[in-house]
C-alpha positions as CSV (number, residue, x, y, z in Angstrom):
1,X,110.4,73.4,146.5
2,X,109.5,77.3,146.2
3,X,109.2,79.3,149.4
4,X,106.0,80.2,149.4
5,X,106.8,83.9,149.6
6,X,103.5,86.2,148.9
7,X,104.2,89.3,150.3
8,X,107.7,91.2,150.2
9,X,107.7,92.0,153.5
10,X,107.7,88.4,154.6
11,X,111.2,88.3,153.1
12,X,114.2,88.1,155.5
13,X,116.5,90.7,154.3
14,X,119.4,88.7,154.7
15,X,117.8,85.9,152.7
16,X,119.4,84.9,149.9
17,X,116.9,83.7,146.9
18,X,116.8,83.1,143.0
19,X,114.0,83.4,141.2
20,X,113.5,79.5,141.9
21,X,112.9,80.3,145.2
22,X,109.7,82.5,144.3
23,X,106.3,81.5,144.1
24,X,105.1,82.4,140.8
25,X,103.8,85.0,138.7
26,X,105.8,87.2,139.7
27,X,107.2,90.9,137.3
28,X,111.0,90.3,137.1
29,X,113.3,92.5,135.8
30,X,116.9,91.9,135.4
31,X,119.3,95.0,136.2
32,X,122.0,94.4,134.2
33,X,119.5,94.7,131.3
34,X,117.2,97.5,132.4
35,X,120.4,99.9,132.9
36,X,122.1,98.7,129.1
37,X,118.4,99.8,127.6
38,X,118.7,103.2,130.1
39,X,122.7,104.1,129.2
40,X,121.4,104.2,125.2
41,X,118.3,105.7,125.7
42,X,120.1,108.5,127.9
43,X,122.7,108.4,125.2
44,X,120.6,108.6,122.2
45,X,119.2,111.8,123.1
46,X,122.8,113.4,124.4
47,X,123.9,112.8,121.0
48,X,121.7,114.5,119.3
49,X,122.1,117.4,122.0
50,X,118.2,116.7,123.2
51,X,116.8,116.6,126.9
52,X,115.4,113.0,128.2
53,X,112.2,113.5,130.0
54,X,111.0,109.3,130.1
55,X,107.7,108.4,131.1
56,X,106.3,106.5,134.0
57,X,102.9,105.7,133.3
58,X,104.3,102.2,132.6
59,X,106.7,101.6,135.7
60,X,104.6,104.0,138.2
61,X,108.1,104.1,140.5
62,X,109.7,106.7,142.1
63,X,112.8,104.4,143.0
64,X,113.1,104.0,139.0
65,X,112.2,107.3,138.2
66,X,115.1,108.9,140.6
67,X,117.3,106.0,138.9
68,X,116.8,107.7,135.5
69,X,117.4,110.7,136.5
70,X,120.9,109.3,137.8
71,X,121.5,108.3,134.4
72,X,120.9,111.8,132.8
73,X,117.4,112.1,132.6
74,X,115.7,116.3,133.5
75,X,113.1,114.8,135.0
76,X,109.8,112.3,134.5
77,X,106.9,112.5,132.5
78,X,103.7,111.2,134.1
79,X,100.1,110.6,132.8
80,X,98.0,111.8,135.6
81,X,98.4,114.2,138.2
82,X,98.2,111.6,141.0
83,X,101.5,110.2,139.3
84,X,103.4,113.7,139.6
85,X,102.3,113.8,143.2
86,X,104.2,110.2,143.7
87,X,107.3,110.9,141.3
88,X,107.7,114.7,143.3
89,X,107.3,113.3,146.8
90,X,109.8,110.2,145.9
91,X,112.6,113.0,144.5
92,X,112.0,113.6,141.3
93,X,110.4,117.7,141.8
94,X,110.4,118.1,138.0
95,X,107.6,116.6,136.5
96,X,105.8,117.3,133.4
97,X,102.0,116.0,133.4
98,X,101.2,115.0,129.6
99,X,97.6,115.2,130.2
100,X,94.7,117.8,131.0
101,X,93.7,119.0,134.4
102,X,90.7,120.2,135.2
103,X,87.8,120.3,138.2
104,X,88.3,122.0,141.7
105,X,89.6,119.3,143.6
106,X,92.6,118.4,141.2
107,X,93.4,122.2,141.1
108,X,93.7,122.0,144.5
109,X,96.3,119.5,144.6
110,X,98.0,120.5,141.5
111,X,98.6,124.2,143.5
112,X,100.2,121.9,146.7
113,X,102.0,119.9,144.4
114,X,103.3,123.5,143.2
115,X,104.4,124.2,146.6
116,X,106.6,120.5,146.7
117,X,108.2,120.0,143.1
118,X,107.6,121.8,139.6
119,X,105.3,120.5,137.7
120,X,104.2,120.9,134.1
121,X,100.7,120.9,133.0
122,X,99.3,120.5,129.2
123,X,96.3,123.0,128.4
124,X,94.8,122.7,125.1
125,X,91.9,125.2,125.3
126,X,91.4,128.2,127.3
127,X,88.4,126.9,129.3
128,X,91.2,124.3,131.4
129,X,93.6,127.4,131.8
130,X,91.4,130.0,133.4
131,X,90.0,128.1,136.2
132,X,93.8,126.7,136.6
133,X,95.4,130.5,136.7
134,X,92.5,131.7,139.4
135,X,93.4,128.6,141.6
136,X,97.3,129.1,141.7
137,X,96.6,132.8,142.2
138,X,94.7,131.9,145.2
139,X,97.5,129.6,146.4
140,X,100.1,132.4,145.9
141,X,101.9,129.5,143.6
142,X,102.5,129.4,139.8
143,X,102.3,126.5,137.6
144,X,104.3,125.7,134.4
145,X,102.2,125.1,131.4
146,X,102.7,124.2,128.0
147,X,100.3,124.1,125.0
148,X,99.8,120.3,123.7
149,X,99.1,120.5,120.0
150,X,98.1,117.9,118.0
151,X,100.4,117.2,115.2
152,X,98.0,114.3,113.6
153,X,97.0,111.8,116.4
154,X,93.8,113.5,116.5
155,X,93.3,112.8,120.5
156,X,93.9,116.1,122.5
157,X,95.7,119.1,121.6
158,X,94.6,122.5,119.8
159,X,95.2,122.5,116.3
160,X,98.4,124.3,115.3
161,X,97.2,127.3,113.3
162,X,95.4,128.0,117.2
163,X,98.9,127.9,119.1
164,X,99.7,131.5,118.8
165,X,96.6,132.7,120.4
166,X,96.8,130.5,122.9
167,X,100.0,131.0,124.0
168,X,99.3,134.9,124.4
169,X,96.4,134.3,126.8
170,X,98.6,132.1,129.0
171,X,101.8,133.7,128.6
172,X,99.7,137.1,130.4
173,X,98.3,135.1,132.8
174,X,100.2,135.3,136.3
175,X,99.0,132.2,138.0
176,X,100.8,130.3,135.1
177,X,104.3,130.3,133.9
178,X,104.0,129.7,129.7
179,X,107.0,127.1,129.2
180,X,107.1,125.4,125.7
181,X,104.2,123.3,123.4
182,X,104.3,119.0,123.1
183,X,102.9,117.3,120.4
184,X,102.8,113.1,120.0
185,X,103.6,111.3,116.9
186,X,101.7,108.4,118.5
187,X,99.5,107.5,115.2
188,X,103.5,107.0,113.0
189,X,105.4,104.3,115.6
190,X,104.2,101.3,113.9
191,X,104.5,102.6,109.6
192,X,106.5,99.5,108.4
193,X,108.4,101.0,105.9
194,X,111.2,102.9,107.6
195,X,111.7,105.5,104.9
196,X,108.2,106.4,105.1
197,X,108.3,106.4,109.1
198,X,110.7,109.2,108.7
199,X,109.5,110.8,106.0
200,X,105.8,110.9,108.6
201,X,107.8,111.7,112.0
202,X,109.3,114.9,110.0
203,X,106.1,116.4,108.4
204,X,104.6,116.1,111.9
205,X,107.1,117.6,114.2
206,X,107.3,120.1,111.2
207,X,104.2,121.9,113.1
208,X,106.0,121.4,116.4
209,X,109.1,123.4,115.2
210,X,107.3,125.9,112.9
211,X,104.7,126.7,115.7
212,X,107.9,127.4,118.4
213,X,109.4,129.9,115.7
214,X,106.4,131.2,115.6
215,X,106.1,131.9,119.4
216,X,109.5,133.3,119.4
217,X,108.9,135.3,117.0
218,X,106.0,137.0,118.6
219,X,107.9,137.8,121.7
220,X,106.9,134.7,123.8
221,X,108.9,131.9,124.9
222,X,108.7,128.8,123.9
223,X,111.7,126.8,126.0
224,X,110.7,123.2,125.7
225,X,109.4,121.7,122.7
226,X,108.7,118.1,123.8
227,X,107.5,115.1,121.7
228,X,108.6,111.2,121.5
229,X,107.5,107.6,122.6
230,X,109.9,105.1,122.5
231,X,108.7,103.6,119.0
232,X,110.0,107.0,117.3
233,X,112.7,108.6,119.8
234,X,115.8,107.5,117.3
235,X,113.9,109.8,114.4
236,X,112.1,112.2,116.5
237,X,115.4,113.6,118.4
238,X,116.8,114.7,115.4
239,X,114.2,116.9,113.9
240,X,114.5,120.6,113.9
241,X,113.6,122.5,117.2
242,X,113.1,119.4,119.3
243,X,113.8,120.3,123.0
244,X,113.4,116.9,124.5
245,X,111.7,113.7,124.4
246,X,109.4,111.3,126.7
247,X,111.0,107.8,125.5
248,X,110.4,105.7,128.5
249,X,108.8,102.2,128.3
250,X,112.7,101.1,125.8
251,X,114.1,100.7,129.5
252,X,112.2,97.3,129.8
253,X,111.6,96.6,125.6
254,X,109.2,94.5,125.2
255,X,107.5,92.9,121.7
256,X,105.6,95.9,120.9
257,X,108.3,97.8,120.4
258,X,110.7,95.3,119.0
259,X,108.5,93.6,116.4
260,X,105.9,96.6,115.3
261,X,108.0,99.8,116.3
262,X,111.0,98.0,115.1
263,X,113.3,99.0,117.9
264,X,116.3,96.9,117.6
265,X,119.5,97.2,119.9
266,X,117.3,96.9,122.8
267,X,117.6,94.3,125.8
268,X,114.4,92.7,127.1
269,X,114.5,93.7,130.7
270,X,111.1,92.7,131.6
271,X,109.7,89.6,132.3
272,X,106.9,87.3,133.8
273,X,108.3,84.1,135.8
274,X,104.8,81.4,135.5
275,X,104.6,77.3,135.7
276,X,103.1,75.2,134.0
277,X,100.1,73.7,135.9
278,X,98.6,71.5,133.3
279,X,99.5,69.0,130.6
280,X,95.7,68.6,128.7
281,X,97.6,67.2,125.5
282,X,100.9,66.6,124.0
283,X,101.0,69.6,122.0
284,X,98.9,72.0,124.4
285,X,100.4,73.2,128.2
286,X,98.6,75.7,130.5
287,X,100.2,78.3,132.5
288,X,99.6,80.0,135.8
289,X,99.3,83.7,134.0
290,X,96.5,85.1,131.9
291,X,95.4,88.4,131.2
292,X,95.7,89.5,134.4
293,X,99.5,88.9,134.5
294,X,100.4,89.9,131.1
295,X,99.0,92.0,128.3
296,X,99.0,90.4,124.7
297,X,96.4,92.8,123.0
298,X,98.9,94.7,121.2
299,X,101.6,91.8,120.7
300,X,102.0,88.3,121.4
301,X,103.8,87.5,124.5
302,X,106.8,85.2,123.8
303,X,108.8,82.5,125.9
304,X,112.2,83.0,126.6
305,X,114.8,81.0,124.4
306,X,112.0,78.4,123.3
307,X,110.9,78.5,120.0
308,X,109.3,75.5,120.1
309,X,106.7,77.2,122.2
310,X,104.0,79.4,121.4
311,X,101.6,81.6,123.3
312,X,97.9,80.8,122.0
313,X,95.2,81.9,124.1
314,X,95.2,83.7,127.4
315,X,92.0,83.8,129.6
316,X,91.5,86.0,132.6
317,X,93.5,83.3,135.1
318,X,95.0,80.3,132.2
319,X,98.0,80.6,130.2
320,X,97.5,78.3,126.8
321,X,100.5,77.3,125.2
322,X,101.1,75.6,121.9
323,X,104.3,73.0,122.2
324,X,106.4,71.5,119.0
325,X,109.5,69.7,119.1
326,X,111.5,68.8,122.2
327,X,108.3,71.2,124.3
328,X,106.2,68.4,124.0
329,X,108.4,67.0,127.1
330,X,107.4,69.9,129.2
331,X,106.4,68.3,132.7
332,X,103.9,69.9,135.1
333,X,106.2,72.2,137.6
334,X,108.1,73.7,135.5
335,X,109.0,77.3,134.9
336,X,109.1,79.5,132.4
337,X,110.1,83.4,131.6
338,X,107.5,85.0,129.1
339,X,107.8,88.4,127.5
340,X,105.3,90.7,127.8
341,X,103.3,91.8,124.4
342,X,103.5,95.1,126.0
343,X,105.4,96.3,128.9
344,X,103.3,99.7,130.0
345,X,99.5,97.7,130.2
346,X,101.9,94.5,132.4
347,X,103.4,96.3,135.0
348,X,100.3,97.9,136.2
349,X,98.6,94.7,137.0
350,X,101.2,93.8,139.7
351,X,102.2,95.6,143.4
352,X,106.1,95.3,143.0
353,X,109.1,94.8,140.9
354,X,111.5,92.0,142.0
355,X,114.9,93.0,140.7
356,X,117.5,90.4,140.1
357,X,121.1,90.0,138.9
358,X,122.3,87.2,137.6
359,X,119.3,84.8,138.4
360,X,119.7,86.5,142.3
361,X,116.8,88.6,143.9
362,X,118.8,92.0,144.8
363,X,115.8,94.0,145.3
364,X,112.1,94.8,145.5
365,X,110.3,97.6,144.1
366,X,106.7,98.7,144.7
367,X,104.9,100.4,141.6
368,X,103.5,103.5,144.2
369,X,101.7,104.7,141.8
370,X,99.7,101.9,140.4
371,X,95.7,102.4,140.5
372,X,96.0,105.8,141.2
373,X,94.0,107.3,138.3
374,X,93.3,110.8,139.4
């Protein structure tokens, strides 16, 4: 019988428990796994003599973010400010925010976080950059930024023939320290046919490379030239001029990545403990998660070392699962592990992390900066 643990604090520390032990769903992730999938990212980059940078907006920890950095990584990316100020104040001080900043309040905090940790800031239009440059000058601080261009996703960024004028009216400004450009081959991580992937990745990082010559050539620096999700980072961290990459959601893997992205080599470090609760027919079994456990939208969610079981619907609470074979025996009260679909959009629907090795609960992590959107 599970203990009918809810909150982690009601946990003794010197308790000993499984994942049997734990009331279900819970987010698992298995150590041994999560550091494999960290030691190649870290080393895929060092081989090709590129900076690692990985991103939280999917684990939203400070405790794994200053483990990354333990492994080699420069620092964390983050997708909102109110991320940075989490990832800074939990020891991680350098911080690049791949987004755009803008209103009074957030320049306010963005100018204290200045006086904590060094963050990086993305500006794509002069209009973010000169109310950002008049609120560090009136903190006495000065902020990193970098130009985001957009290299064909067609989401944010200037367009690259714009970069060089850009750059010149940040690089005089004094409340801002110009630092490098990003760009985000985010429309090329799912092209099937590999030769074609790569053929894609290089035309667009092309204007990434071409535009930091440019820079340099006009007497402005252009240090870091950052690009690269997880889907691309093995052909995106050899392309010319590359300074560093953002590959961060390959620690967990997840089906996304493995069966679209095709990212192979990978261990899946993530997943989501649920029991069955109901038995409607032989071939049909319901589950305690649902869309608010795990996210499918992208890929199907899959069930650990069954085959014979298939995910088939998922409403907001109800797991539906499809059973062939020997599955058809599955009894109400059992358990089983699912893969998330997609790692990033399943970790922020839960509080905490609970870290095993070897089937045995070794820790608990809290995602900090979960909900905060700001």
């Amino acid at each position: 019988m599970p203990r009918q643990f809810i909150n982690p604090t009601e946990i003794p520390s010197d308790c000993k428990l499984t994942k049997a032990d734990l009331d279900t769903p819970f987010l698992a992730v298995d150590l041994n796994k999560m550091d494999f999938n960290i030691s190649r990212l870290s080393q895929a980059t060092k081989d090709f003599n590129v900076d690692w940078r990985p991103h939280c907006k999917g684990h939203k920890s400070s405790i794994i973010a200053t483990r990354l950095v333990a492994a080699g990584a420069i620092g964390a990316t983050c997708a909102k400010l109110a991320e940075a100020e989490v990832m800074v104040r939990g020891g991680v001080p350098d911080v690049l925010i791949a987004n755009l900043i803008v209103g009074d309040s957030k320049l306010r905090r963005l100018a204290n976080l200045c006086k904590e940790g060094d963050p990086i800031v993305c500006i794509d239009h002069l209009d973010q950059a000169i109310p950002m440059n008049d609120a560090m000058l009136r903190e006495a601080v000065q902020c990193r930024v970098i130009i985001e261009v957009n290299i064909g996703l067609d989401r944010v960024g200037c367009n690259p023939e714009e970069t060089l004028a850009l750059a010149r009216e940040l690089h005089a400004m004094q409340g801002l320290k110009f630092s490098g450009i990003m760009g985000y081959e985010g429309h090329l991580l799912t092209i099937e046919d590999q030769d074609e992937k790569r053929s894609e990745i290089e035309k667009a990082l092309r204007f990434l490379s071409n535009n930091a010559k440019q820079l340099k050539a006009n007497g402005i620096p252009c240090g870091i030239v950052s690009c690269g999700g997880t889907g691309s980072y093995l052909l995106s961290r050899m392309q010319d001029g590359i300074t560093e990459l953002q590959a961060g959601g390959g620690m967990f893997m997840d089906q996304f990545y493995e069966q679209q992205c095709q990212i192979t080599g990978m261990k899946k470090a993530l997943t989501i403990v649920a029991t069955v609760v109901g038995r409607p027919t032989p071939e049909r079994a319901i589950i305690d998660s649902g869309k608010k456990t795990l996210h499918v939208e992208y890929e199907p969610a899959i069930v650990v070392g069954r085959d014979d079981i298939k995910v088939a619907r998922l409403s907001a609470e109800h797991g539906e699962l499809e059973l062939s074979g020997a599955a058809q025996n599955l009894k109400i009260g059992e358990r089983l592990e699912l893969v998330p679909g997609y790692a990033d959009m399943t970790c922020v629907l839960h509080d905490f992390f609970y870290v095993f090795q070897n089937d045995t609960l070794v820790d608990i992590w809290p995602l900090e900066a979960r909900g905060l959107l700001q």
